[in-house]
N, C-alpha and C positions, 0 to 999 in steps of 0.2 A: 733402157727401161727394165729388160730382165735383169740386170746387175743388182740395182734398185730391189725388187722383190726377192734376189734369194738373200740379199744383206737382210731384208726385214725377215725371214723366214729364220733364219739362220738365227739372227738376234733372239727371234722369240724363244726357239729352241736352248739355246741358252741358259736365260730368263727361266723356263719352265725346268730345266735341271737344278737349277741353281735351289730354284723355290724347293724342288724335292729332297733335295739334301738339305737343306735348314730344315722341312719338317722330320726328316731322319733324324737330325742331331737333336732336336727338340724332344723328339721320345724316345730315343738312348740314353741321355742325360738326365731325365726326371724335369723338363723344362716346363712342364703341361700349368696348366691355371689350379686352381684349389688344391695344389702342395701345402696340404699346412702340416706342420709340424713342430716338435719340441724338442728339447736336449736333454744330455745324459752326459755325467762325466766321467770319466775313468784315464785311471793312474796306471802308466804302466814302466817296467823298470827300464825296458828296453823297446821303442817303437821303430827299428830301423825297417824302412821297407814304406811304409803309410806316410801321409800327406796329406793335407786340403783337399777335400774329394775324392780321397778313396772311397770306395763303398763299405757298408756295413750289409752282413748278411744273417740272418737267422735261418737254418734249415736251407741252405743254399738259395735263398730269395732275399735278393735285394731288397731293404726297409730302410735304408737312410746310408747319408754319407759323413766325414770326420769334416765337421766345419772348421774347426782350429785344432791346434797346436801351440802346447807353452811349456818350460822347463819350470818346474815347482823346484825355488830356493834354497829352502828350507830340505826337502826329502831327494833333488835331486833327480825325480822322475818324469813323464812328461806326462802331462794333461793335455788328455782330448777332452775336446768337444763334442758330441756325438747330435748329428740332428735326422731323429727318425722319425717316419708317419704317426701320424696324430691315430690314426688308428690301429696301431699294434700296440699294443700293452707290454712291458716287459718286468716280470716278479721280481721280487727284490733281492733273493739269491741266485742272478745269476750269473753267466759268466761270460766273460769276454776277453778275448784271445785273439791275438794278431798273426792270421795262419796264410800260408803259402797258394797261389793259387796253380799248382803244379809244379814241376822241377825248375820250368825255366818261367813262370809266370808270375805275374805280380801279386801280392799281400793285398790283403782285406781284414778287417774285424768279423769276426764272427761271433754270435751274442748265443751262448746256451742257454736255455729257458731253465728256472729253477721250477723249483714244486709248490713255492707259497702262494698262498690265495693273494697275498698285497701287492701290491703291484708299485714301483718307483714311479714317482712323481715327478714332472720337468723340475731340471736341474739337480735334480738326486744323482749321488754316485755309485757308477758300479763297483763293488768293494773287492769281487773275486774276479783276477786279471791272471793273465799271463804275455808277458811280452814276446817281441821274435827270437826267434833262434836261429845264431848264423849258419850257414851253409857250412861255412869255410873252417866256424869255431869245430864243430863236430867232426870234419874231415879230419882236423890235427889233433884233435883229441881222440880219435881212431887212429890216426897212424901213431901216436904216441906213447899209446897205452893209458893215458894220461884219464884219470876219471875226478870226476867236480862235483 
């Protein structure tokens, strides 16, 4: 009979870990209810590092993630997706750049705030990008002498 009871004791315990790490992942993730949001598209020459789900940051605060990825044809570069909160606003000069999140840490978009009053509309493009820059390109272009 106490065998009985620490099994159900034990199980609960469990059970009530379990539940608090899916609510952890739930708001780590951006999973919460009234996520609404819109897109932005931006072209960049080179996105090595970013994915489905990287984050997007303005000002180091997370505002959205890269919903897709696709190679444009024609120019060769890759198009994102960009899906940010419905409530940040982002002007129409500005900028977005695929930066490093430390030496040994993973890539994010990061969106600089222009100065115009207008603001980009869902599915507007952002026009001023910069893509990543490899680690490794720099290193032998320092050790080479080599300038580009």
């Amino acid at each position: 009979m106490a065998s009985n009871l620490a099994e159900t004791i034990i199980g609960a315990v469990v059970l009530v870990t379990a539940g608090g790490f899916l609510a952890y992942a739930a708001q780590t993730t951006d999973m919460r209810a009234g996520g609404d949001t819109y897109t932005l598209d931006a072209a960049f020459r080179s996105a090595s590092g970013i994915g489905t789900g990287t984050d997007v940051r303005m000002s180091g605060v997370k505002i959205g993630t890269v919903s897709s990825m696709a190679l444009d044809p024609q120019t060769y570069q890759a198009v994102t997706t960009l899906a940010l909160r419905s409530d940040v606003q982002v002007p129409e000069d500005s900028d977005a750049k695929i930066s490093a999140d430390g030496l040994l840490g993973g890539n994010y978009v990061s969106l600089t705030p222009g100065g115009s009053e207008f603001m980009l509309e869902p599915g507007d493009e952002i026009l001023n990008t910069q893509g990543s820059v490899s680690l490794l390109d720099l290193l032998i272009s320092f050790g080479t002498g080599a300038s580009e």
